[in-house]
C-alpha distance (Angstrom), angle and dihedral (degrees) to the residues before:
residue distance angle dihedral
X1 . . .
X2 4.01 . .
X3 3.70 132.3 .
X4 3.70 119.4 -163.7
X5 3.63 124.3 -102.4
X6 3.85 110.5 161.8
X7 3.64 109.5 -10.8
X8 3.97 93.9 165.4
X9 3.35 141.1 93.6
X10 4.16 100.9 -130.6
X11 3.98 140.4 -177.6
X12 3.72 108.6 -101.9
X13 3.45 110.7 163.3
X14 3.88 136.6 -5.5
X15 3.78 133.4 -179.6
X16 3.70 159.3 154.9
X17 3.72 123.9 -138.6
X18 3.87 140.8 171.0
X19 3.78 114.1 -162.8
X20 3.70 99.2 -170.4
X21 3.96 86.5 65.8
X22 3.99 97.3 81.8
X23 4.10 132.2 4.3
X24 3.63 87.2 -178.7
X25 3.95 123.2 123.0
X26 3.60 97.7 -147.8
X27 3.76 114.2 95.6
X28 3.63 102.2 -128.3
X29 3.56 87.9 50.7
X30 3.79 91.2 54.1
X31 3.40 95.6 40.9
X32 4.28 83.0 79.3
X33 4.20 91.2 70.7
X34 4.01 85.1 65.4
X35 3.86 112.0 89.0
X36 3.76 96.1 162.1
X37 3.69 140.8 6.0
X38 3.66 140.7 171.5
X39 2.35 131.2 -142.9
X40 3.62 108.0 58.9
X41 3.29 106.8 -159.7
X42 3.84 101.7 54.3
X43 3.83 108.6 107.1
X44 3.77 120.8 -108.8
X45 3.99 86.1 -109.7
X46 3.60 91.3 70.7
X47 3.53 101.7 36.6
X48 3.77 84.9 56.7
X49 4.00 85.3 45.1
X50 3.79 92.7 52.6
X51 3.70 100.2 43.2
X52 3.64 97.9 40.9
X53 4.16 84.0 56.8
X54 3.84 87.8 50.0
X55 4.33 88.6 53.4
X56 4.08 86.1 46.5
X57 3.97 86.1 52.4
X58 3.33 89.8 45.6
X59 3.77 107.2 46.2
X60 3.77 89.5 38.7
X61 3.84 91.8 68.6
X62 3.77 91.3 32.6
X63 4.18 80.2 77.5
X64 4.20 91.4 53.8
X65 3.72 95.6 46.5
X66 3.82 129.8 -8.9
X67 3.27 97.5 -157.0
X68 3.93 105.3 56.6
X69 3.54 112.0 47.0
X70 3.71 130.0 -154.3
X71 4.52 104.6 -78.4
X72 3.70 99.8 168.1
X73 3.84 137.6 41.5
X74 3.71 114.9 -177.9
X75 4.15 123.3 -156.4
X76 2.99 130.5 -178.9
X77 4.04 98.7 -117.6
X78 4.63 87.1 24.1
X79 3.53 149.1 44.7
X80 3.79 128.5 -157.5
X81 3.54 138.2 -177.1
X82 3.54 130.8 -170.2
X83 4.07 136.8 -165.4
X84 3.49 132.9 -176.7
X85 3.63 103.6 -140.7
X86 3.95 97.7 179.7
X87 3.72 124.2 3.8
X88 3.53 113.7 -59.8
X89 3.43 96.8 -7.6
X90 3.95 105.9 111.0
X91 3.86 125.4 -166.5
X92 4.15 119.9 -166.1
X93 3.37 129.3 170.6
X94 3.78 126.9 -168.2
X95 3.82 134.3 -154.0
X96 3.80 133.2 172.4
X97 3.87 132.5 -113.3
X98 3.42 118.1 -102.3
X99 4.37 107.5 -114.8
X100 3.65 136.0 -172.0
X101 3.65 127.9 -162.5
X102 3.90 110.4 -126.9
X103 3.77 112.2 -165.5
X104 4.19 109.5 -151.9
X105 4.06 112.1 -179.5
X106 4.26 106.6 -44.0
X107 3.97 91.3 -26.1
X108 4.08 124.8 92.1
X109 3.85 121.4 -160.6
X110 3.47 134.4 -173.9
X111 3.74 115.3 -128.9
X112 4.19 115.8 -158.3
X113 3.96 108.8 -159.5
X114 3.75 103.2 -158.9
X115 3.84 86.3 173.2
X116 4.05 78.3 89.4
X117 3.22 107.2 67.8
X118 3.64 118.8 66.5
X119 4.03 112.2 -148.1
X120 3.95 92.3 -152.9
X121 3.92 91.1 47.2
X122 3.52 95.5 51.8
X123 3.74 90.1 45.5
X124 4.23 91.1 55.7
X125 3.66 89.4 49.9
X126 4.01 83.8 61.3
X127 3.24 100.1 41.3
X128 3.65 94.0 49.8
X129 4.12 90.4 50.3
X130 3.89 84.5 63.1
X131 3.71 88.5 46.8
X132 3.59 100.9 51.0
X133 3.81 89.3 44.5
X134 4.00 91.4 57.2
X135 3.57 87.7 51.4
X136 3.83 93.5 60.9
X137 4.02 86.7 24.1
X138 3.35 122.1 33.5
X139 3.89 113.1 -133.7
X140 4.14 128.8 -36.7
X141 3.72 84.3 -121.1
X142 4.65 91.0 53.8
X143 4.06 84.8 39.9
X144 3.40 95.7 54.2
X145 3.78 98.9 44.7
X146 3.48 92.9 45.7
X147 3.54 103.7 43.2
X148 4.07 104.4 19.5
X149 3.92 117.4 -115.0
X150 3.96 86.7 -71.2
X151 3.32 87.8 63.9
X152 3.71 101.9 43.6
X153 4.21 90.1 48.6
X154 3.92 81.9 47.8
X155 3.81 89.4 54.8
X156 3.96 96.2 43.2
X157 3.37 85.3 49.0
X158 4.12 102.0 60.9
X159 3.83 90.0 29.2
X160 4.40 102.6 46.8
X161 3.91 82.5 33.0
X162 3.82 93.4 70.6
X163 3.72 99.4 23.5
X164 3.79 89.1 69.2
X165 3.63 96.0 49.2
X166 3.79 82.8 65.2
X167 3.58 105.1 37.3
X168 4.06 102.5 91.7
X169 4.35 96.8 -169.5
X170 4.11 93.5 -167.3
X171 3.90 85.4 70.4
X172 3.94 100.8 43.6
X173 4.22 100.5 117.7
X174 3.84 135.4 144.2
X175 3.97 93.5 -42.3
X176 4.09 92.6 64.9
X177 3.58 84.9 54.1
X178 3.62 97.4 49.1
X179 3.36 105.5 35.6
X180 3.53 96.5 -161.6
X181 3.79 131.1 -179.0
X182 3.80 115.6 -140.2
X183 3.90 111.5 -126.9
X184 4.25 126.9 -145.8
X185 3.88 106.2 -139.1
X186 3.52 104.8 -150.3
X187 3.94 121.7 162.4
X188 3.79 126.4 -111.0
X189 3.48 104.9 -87.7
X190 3.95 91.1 54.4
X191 4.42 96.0 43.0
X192 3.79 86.2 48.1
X193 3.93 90.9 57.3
X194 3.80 96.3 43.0
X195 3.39 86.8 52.7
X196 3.54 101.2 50.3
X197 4.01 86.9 54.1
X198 4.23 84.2 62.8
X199 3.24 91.8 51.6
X200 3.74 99.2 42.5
X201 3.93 83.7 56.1
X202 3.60 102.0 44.1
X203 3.92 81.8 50.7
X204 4.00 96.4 48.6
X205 3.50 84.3 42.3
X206 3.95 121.8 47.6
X207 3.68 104.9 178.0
X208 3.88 92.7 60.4
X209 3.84 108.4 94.3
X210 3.73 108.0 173.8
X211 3.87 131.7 29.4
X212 3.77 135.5 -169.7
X213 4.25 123.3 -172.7
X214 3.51 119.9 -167.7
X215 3.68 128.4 172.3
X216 4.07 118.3 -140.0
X217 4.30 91.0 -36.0
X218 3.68 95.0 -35.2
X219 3.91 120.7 112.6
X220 4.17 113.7 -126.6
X221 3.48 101.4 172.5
X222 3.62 136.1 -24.0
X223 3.78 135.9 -171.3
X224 3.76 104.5 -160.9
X225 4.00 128.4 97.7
X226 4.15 119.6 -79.2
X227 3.41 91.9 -98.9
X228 3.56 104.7 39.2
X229 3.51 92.5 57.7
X230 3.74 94.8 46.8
X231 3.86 87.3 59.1
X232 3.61 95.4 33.3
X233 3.97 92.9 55.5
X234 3.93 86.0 46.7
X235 3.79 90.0 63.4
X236 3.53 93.9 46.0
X237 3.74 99.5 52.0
X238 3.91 87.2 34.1
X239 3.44 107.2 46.2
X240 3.99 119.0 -1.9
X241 3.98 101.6 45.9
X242 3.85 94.2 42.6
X243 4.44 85.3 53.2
X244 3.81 84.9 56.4
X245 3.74 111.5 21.5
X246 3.66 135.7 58.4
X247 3.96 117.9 -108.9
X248 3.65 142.0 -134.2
X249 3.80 109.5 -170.4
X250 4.03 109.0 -157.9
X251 3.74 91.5 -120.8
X252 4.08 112.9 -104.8
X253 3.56 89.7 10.5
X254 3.50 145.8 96.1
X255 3.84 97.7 -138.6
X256 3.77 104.7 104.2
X257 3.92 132.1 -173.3
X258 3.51 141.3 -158.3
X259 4.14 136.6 -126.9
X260 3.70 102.1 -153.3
X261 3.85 108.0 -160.9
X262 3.38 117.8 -107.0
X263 3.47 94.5 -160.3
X264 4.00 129.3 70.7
X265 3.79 108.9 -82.9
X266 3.73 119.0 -129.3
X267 3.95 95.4 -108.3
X268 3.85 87.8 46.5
X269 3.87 115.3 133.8
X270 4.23 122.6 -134.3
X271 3.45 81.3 -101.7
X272 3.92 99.7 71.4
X273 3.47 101.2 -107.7
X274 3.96 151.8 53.0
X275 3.77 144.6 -155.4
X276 3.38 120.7 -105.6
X277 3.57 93.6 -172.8
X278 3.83 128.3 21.8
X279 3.96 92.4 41.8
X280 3.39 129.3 52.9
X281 3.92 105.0 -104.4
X282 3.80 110.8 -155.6
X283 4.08 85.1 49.5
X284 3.89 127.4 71.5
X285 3.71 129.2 -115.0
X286 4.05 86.6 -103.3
X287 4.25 89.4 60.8
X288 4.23 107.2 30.5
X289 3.52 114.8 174.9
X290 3.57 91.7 -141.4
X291 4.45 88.4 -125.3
X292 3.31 104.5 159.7
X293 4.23 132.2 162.0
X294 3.58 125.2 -133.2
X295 3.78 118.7 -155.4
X296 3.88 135.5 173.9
X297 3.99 115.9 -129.4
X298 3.77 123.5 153.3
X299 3.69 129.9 -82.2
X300 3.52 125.3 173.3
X301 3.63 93.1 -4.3
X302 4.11 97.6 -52.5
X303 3.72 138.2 82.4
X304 3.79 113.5 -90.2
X305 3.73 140.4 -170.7
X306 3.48 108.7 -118.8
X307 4.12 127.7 171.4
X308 3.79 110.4 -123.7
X309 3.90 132.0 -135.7
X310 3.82 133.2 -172.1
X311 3.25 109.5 -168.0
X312 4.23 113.2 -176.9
X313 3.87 126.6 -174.6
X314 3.89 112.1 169.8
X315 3.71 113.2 -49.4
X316 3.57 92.6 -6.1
X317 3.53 142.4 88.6
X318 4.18 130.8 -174.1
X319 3.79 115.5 -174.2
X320 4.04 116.7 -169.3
X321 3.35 135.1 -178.0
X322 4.09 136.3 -145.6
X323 3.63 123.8 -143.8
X324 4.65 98.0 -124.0
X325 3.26 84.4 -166.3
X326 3.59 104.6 67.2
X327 3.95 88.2 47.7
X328 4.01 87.7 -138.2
X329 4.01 85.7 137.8
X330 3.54 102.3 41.2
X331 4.05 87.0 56.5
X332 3.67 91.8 62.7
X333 3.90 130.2 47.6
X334 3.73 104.0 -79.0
X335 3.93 87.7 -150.1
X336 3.74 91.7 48.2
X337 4.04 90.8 49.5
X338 4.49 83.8 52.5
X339 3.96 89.1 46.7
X340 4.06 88.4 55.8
X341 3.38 92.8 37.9
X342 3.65 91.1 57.0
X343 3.91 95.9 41.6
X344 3.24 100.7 48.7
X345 4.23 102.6 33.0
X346 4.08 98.3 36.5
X347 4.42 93.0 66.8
X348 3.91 89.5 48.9
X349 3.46 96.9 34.4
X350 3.67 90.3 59.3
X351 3.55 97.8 48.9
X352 3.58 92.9 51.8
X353 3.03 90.3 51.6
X354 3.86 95.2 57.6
X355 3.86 88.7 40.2
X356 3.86 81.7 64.0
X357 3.61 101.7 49.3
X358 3.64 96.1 45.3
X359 4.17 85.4 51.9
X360 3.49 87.8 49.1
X361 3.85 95.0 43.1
X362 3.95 88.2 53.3
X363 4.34 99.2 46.6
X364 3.33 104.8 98.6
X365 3.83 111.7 -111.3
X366 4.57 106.6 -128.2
X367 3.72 80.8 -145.6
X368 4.31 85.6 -133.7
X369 3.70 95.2 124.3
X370 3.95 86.4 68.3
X371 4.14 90.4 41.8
X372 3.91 95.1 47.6
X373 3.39 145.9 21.5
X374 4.06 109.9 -143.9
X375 3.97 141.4 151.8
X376 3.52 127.1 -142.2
X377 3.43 132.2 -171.9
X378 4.07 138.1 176.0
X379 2.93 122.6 -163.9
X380 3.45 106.6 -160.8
X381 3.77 98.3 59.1
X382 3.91 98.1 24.1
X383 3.67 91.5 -122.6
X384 3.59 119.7 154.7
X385 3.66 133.5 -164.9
X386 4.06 134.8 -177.6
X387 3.44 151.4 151.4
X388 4.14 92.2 -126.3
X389 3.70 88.0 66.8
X390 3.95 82.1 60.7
X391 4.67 105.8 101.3
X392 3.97 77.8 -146.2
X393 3.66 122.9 102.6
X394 2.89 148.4 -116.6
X395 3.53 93.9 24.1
X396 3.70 101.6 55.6
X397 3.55 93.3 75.4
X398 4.26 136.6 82.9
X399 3.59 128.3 -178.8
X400 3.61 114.9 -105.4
X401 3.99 92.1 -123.7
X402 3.90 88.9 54.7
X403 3.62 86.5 42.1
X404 3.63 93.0 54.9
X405 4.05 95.1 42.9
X406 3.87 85.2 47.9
X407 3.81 85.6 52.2
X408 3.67 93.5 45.7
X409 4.37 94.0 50.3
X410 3.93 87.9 46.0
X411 4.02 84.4 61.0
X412 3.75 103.7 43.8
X413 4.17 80.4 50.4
X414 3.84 89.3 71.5
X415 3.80 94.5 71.3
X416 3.69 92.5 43.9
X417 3.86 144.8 77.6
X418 3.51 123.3 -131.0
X419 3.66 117.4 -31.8
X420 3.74 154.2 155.2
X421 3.82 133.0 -145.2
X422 4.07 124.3 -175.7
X423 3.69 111.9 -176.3
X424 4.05 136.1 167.5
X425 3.47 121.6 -140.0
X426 3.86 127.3 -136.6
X427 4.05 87.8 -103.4
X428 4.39 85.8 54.5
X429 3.73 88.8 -104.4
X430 3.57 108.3 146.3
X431 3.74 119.7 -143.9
X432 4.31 118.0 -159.2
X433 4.08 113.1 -170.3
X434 3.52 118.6 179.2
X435 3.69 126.2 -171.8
X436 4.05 117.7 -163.1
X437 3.77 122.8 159.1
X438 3.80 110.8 -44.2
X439 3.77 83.5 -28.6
X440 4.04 123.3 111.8
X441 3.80 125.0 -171.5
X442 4.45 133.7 179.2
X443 3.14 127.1 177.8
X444 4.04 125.1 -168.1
X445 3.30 115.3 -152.4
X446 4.28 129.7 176.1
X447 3.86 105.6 -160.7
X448 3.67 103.3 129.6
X449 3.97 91.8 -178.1
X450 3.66 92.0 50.6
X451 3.93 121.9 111.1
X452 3.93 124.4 -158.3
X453 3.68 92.7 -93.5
X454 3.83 94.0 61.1
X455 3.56 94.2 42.6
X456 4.07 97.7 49.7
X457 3.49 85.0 55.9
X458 4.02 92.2 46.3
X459 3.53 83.5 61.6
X460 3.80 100.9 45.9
X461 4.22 84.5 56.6
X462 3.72 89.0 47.6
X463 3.99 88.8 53.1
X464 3.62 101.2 40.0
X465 3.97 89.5 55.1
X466 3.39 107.8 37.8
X467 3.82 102.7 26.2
X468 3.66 108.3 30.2
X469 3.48 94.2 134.0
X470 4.17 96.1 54.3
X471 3.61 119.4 75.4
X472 4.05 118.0 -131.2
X473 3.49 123.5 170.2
X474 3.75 118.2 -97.5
């Protein structure tokens, strides 16, 4: 018989620190090393406590090998990752390990199940945190010269603040550590015309020097660097669609998709469409708030400030960003520049956005989503494609101990070539993972009477349907 005590994964701990900022013994001389903690409430004592175990860590396997530092510390009740995200300037996060209390005769014990927590997961999540904050941020290192370490603590503070209210660790899986962008395939005829719209607005429109179109949470065409758009498309699908859109979370999952209204939203202009960013929404053209986001992406080889719009017209949605630097924004009327934007990009917008859905309406659906449920991942381009993104179930769903054993094989495949693993599951699940190139594949299947025969050749259907034009080893 067992009761539950602790069954999830939560948030412990989660700082910054710079060691190089004090040697001295004296706590308020310490205290200086800390540019963020959370949470607030713990007493300087055992932040001091809890960092200075994090510098023993470290400099302990700074002795063994210089060059790969101590990421992971496993307890029996805790797990904590670290990351050094710019020299000297360490990051660690902490969460506990789910327990259950298991009663046997008179006596109760508390079981931990580290099998839950994934170290590589855990240590996405953090590396992504430091990601999204040099979107809105630029690096530690810029902050700090800019603004002084004041000002650097001042901007962890609003930015790590928030970003933890959001962060839920008892759903991190496999998507944290991909990261993956989901991709529309659309033929020729169709990519052709969506990019001619991007380049009839970067035309119109001189000061915009970057431009991404997406359709519902799918990726058409982008024109910022391969990892700016993998962190860029994080916040969107994150953060700024789930502000304006409603939700359907694939259940025990962190997959998430969007339902983009089909009908005009209440801020939308005569146009067709509306900003979501770069103009205040709830207020018309006539009384603009003037809210506007600054992010860094790179131009030219370096990180650059850049003013962000969303602009969204049906199923739709065209970000752009302006170079602040060159001041080509700031000459003009920023609330004229919106009112042309919207006039001249909400009409097209819209219609390309139709154009779309009618393409999409007219591809004819392989129906495999409903037959199996699968993840794929490249590397190479970030694109990711599964059956849990699918609104249909029963399909869109995968236990969270497959999940995590899925998560597990997809980070032993990192130190190894080309591979393939087929394994059954206590349940008679059987669980295909296929390594090729840059390229991972896993597939889920429930057929308890099926042998390994019938499901290799399962999988060879599955492939020569849906991914006939990817090569995987056979």
């Amino acid at each position: 018989m067992a009761s539950s005590a602790n069954q999830n994964v939560q948030l412990l701990n989660y700082y910054i620190f710079n060691p190089t900022l004090s040697n001295s013994e004296f706590a308020e001389k310490q205290k200086q090393k800390i540019l963020f903690y959370w949470p607030k409430d713990d007493s300087l004592d055992r932040q001091l406590r809890n960092i200075g175990l994090c510098e023993a860590m470290i400099n302990f396997t700074r002795a063994f090998n210089p060059s790969k530092l101590c990421e992971a510390v496993r307890t029996l009740r805790t797990r904590q990752v670290l990351y050094e995200a710019e020299p000297d300037i360490w990051m660690v996060m902490r969460v506990s390990i789910p327990c259950f209390e298991v009663v046997s005769g008179s006596d109760r014990v508390i079981e931990y199940h580290d099998e839950m927590v994934q170290d590589s997961i855990l240590q996405a999540a953090l590396e992504t945190s430091y990601q999204m904050f040099k979107l809105f941020n630029n690096s530690f290192a810029y902050a700090e010269e800019h603004y002084g370490n004041e000002g650097l603590k001042n901007r962890m503070e609003r930015f790590f603040t928030r970003y933890l209210m959001t962060m839920d660790v008892n759903k991190l899986d496999i998507f944290m550590l991909y990261k993956g962008i989901q991709f529309l395939p659309l033929d020729k005829n169709m990519f052709l015309k969506v990019h001619y719209l991007v380049n009839q607005l970067e035309s119109t429109f001189r000061q915009i020097c970057r431009s991404v179109f997406l359709y519902g949470d799918q990726l058409v065409w982008s024109g910022l660097e391969h990892d700016d758009m993998q962190i860029f498309y994080n916040y969107l699908v994150t953060s700024l669609f789930p502000a304006h859109f409603s939700s359907s979370d694939i259940q025990q999952s962190g997959a998430t998709t969007f339902q983009f209204a089909t009908q005009a939203p209440t801020n939308q202009s005569p146009q067709g469409g509306c900003f979501l960013l770069g103009q205040n929404t709830r207020q018309s053209m006539e009384q603009p708030s003037g809210k506007s986001t600054t992010v860094f992406i790179t131009l030219d080889g370096q990180l650059t400030s850049c003013r962000l719009f969303v602009y969204h017209a049906q199923n739709s949605t065209l970000c752009f960003f302006v170079n602040e630097n060159e001041d080509s924004l700031s000459a003009s009327d920023p609330v004229d520049f919106c009112k042309r934007v919207d006039t001249f990009l909400g009409p097209l917008l819209s219609k390309s956005s139709r154009d779309i859905r009618e393409f999409c309406s007219k591809a004819k659906p392989t129906g495999l989503e409903q037959q199996y449920r699968f993840i794929y991942f490249n590397q190479v381009n970030l694109a990711v494609k599964s059956s849990l993104f699918s609104k249909r179930p029963p399909n869109n769903t995968i236990s969270p101990d497959i999940m995590k054993l899925i998560g597990e094989i997809s980070a032993e495949y990192q130190y190894v070539e080309d591979n393939e693993t087929i394994a059954r599951t206590r349940s008679d699940c059987w669980i295909v993972c296929r390594k090729s190139g840059q390229r991972q594949f896993f597939v889920v299947i429930s057929q308890k009477s099926a042998n390994f025969t019938e499901i290799n050749d399962e999988i060879r259907r599955l492939c020569t349907k849906e991914f006939t034009n990817i090569f995987f080893l056979d």
